[in-house]
VEXNUKE-582017 format. One record per residue (C-alpha): y, x, z. Coordinates in steps of 0.05 Angstrom, whole numbers, padded with zeros to 5 digits, always signed. Example, Ala and Ser with C-alpha at 12.3 -4.5 7.8 and 13.67 -1.06 7.14 Angstrom:
BEGIN
-00090+00246+00156-00021+00273+00143
END
This chain:
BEGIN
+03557+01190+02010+03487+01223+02021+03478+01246+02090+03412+01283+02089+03438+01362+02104+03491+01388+02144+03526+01456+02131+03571+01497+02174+03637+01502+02151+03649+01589+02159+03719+01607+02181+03744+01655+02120+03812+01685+02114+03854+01656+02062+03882+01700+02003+03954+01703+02010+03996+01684+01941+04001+01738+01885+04054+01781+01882+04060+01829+01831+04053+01916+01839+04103+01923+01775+04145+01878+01725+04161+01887+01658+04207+01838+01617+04225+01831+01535+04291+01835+01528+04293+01761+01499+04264+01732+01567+04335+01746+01596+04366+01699+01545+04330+01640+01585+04345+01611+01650+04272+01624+01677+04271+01692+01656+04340+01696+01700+04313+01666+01750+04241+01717+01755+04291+01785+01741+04335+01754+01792+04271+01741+01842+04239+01806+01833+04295+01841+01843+04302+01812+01907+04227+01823+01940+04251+01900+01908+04187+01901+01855+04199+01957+01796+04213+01931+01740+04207+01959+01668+04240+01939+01605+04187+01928+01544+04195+01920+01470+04135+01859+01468+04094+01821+01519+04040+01845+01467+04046+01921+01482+04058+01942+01552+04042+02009+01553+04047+02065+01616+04001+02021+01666+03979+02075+01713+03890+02085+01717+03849+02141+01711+03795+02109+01700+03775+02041+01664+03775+02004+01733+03830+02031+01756+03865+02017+01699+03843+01946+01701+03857+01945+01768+03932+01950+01765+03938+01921+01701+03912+01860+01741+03974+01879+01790+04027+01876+01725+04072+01815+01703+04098+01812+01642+04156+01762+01627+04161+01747+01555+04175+01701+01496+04122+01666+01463+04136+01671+01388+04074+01636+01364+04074+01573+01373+04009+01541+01336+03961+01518+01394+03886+01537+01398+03836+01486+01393+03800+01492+01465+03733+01445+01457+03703+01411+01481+03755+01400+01542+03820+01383+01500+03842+01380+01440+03890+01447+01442+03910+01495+01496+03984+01492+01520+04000+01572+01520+04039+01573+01585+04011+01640+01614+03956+01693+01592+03921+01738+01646+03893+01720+01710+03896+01764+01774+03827+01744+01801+03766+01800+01789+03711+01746+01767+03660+01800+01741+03636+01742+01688+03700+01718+01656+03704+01713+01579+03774+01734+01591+03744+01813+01596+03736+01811+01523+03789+01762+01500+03845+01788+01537+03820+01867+01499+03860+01922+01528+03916+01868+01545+03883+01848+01619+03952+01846+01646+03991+01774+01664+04036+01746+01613+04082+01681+01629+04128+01654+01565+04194+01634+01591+04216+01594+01535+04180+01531+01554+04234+01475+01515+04201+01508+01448+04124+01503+01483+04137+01430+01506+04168+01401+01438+04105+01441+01395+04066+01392+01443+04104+01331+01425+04091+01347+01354+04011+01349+01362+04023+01290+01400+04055+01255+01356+04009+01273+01297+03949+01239+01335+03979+01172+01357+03950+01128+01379+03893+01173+01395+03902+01214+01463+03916+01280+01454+03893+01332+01513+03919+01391+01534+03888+01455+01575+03935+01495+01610+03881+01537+01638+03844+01573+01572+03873+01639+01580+03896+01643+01654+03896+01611+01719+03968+01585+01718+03966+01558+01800+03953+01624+01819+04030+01647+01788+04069+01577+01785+04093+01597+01863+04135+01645+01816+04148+01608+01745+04148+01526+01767+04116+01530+01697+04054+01484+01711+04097+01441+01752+04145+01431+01689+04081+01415+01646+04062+01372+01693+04127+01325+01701+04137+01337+01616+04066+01303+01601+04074+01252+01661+04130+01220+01606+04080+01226+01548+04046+01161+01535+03993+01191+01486+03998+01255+01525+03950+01288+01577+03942+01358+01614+03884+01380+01648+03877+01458+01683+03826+01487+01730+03841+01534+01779+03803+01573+01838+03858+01571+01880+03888+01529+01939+03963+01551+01930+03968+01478+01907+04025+01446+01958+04086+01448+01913+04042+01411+01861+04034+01358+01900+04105+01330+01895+04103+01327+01807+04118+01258+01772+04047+01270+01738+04035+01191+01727+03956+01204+01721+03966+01247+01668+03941+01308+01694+03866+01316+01715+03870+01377+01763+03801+01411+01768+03771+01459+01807+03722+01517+01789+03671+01512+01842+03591+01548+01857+03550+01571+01903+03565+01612+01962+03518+01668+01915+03565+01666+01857+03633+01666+01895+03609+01731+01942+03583+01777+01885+03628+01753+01825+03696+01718+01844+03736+01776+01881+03814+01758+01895+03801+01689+01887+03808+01632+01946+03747+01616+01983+03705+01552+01974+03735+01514+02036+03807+01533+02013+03787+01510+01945+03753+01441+01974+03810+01427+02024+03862+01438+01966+03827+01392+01923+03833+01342+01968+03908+01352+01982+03917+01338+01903+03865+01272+01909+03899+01239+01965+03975+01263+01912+03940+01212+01859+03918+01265+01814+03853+01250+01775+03802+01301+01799+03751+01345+01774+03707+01402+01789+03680+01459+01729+03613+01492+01755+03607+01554+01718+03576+01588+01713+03514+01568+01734+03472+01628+01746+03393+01630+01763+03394+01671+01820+03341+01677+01866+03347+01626+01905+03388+01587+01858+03362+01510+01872+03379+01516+01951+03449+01550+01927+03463+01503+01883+03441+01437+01923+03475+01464+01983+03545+01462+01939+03542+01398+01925+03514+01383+02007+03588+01414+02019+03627+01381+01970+03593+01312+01996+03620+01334+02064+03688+01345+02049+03705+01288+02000+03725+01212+02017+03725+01161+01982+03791+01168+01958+03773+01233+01932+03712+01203+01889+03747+01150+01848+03764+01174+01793+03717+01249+01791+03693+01287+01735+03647+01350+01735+03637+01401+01667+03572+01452+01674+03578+01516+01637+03516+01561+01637+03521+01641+01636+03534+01674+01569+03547+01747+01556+03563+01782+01489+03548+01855+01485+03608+01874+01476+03632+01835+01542+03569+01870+01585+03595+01945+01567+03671+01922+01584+03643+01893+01656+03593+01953+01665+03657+02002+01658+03701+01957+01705+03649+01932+01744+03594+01993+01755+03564+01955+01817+03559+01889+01796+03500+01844+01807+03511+01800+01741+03446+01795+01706+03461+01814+01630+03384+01830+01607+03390+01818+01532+03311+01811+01520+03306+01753+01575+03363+01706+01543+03360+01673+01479+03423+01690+01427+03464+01643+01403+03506+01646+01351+03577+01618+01355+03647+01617+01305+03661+01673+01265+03593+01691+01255+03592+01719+01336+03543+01702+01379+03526+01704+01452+03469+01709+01499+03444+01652+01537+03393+01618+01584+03327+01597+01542+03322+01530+01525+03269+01513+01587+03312+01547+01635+03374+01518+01609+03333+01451+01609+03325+01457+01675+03387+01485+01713+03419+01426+01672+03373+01368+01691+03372+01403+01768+03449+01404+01772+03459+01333+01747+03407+01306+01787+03445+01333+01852+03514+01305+01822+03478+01239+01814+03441+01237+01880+03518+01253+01920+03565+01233+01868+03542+01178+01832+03601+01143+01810+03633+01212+01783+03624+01226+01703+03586+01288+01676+03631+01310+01614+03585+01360+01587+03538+01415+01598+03537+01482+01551
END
C-alpha cells in the first residue's frame, strides 16, 4: 500500500433501503411465485397499489412539472413480465446484459439512463426469472468453450431493490453452477449483507461505481455515500467475491487532479490485502448527447454538470448517434492521470478499459 496522504474519514448518514411511494403490477406477475410474494409484501408495509395493462405503459404518475414528475416516477415500482427475451449486447464489459430490472431510484444528474429509460424513468423488476435464467443458458451454451459474461447492471442498479425481489441473489447462485457462465453488476450502494451469503463460486465480479467527493456531492443524490460504498465493498471481498471498482464518470472539475488522487488516497486506506487480490477498475469519461442535456436541464435546473457543446469534441456512435466528449488531449490526460494513481496504490489490480 502507499502511505504518503492521510484523509479523514467524515461521519455521513447512511441512506436507508428503498421503499417504494406506489406499486403497480401486470396482471401476469400474479401468475408467478415472486410476483405473490411482492403483492403479498406490499400489501403488508400498506403501499397503494395499482393494477396496469404493461410494465411498458404506466400511466397516472402524479407531477406537475417535469421534475416532479420524474421525481415520483423515481418513487414507482412496477412488477411485470418480461416478454422479450433476446439480450442486449453491453460492450465492452460483457457479452449481453441479463434484463433482471430497468429503472434506478438514485438522481445521478449524468446517467445515460435519462435518455434511455424516455418517459419510462420509473422501476421495472420481471418476475418471471426461470424464462430469464434458461435464455442465459442458451447464449451460454452457444459460446462454449468461450466464457460468456453477463451485466446485470445496464439498465438499473439491481442492489438497490434485491432487499425486495432476491432477484440478484438468484442470478447470483444460477451462474455460480455455470461453468462457462459469469455475472458481473455495479452498484452505488452498501445494502449488500444478504449478498454475502450466495453460492457465487467466483463467478460474480461485484463492482462498485466510485469518484470524487466533487462528483458524488453535486451529481449522485439518493445514492450511498463513499464510506458506505468502501466499507460494503469490503464486506463482499472478505465473502470471496472478485472485486471491482467503475470510475465514471470522470469529470474535469476544477480541482479535478487533487479530487481524483485523493479517491484513490481513500480507497488505499480502506482496502487490505485481501481486498486487492483479485481487483479490477473500468474508467468512463463524461459524454452528453443533446438530447440527454435538455432532459437533465428540465429535471435538473440547478445542476452543476458541465454540458458546453463547443468545448467537447463529438463523437459519433451506433445508429449514426453521436455524443459529446472530452478532446483528445484532455481525454489523454485524465486517462494517463487516473491510471498513473491506480498504478502508484494499486498495482497489482487490472485496468479493463478507459472510454
Amino acid at each position: 500500500m502507499a502511505k504518503n496522504k492521510q484523509f479523514t474519514k467524515r461521519k455521513i448518514k447512511s441512506i436507508p433501503q428503498f421503499e417504494p411511494d406506489l406499486v403497480y403490477f401486470e396482471p401476469d406477475a400474479l401468475e408467478y411465485p415472486l410476483g405473490k410474494e411482492l403483492m403479498e409484501r406490499f400489501k403488508q408495509k400498506d403501499i397503494p397499489i395499482k393494477m396496469t395493462t404493461s410494465h411498458n405503459r404506466v400511466t397516472g404518475i402524479p407531477g406537475d412539472t417535469p421534475a416532479a414528475a420524474y421525481k415520483n416516477a423515481k418513487r414507482t415500482f412496477v412488477v411485470g413480465v418480461r416478454k422479450t427475451l433476446k439480450f442486449d449486447t453491453s460492450k465492452p464489459s460483457a457479452e449481453y446484459a441479463i434484463p433482471l430490472s430497468t429503472g434506478c431510484m438514485g438522481h445521478c444528474h449524468y446517467c445515460y439512463l435519462q435518455t434511455t429509460l424516455g418517459a419510462k424513468p420509473y422501476i421495472r423488476v420481471y418476475v418471471n426469472l426461470e424464462d430469464i435464467f434458461a435464455k442465459a443458458e442458451e447464449y451460454i451454451k452457444e459460446r462454449e468453450p468461450e466464457i460468456t459474461r453477463f451485466e446485470a447492471a445496464c439498465t438499473s442498479d439491481p442492489v438497490g431493490i434485491d432487499h425486495m425481489t432476491h432477484s440478484l441473489f438468484k442470478a447470483i447462485e444460477f451462474m455460480g453452477q455455470q461453468e462457462f457462465g459469469r455475472l458481473r453488476f455495479v452498484t452505488k450502494y452498501h445494502h449488500v449483507d444478504h449478498l454475502l451469503k450466495a453460492k457465487h463460486n467466483k463467478r460474480t465480479r461485484f463492482r462498485f461505481s466510485v469518484n470524487a467527493d466533487y462528483v458524488i456531492k453535486n451529481f449522485e443524490p439518493a445514492t450511498s455515500s463513499f464510506q458506505d460504498r468502501i466499507t460494503a465493498a469490503g464486506k463482499v471481498a472478505r465473502a470471496g467475491y472478485p472485486l471491482g471498482f467503475i470510475v465514471a464518470p470522470l469529470i474535469r472539475f476544477d480541482g479535478w487532479k487533487e479530487g481524483y488522487e485523493e479517491l484513490f488516497v481513500k480507497l488505499d486506506q480502506e482496502l487490505g490485502q485481501e481486498e486487492r487480490e483479485d481487483l479490477t477498475f473500468e474508467l468512463i469519461m463524461h459524454r452528453f448527447t443533446k438530447t440527454a442535456k435538455r432532459v437533465i436541464l428540465e429535471r435538473y435546473p440547478k445542476t452543476k454538470l458541465e454540458m458546453d457543446e463547443e468545448s467537447r469534441k463529438y463523437k459519433w456512435g451506433r445508429y449514426g448517434r453521436g455524443k459529446y466528449v472530452y478532446q483528445n488531449e484532455e481525454a489523454d490526460e485524465l486517462n494517463q492521470f487516473v491510471r498513473d494513481q491506480i498504478t502508484r496504490y494499486f498495482p497489482q489490480a487490472k485496468i479493463e478499459y478507459f472510454t
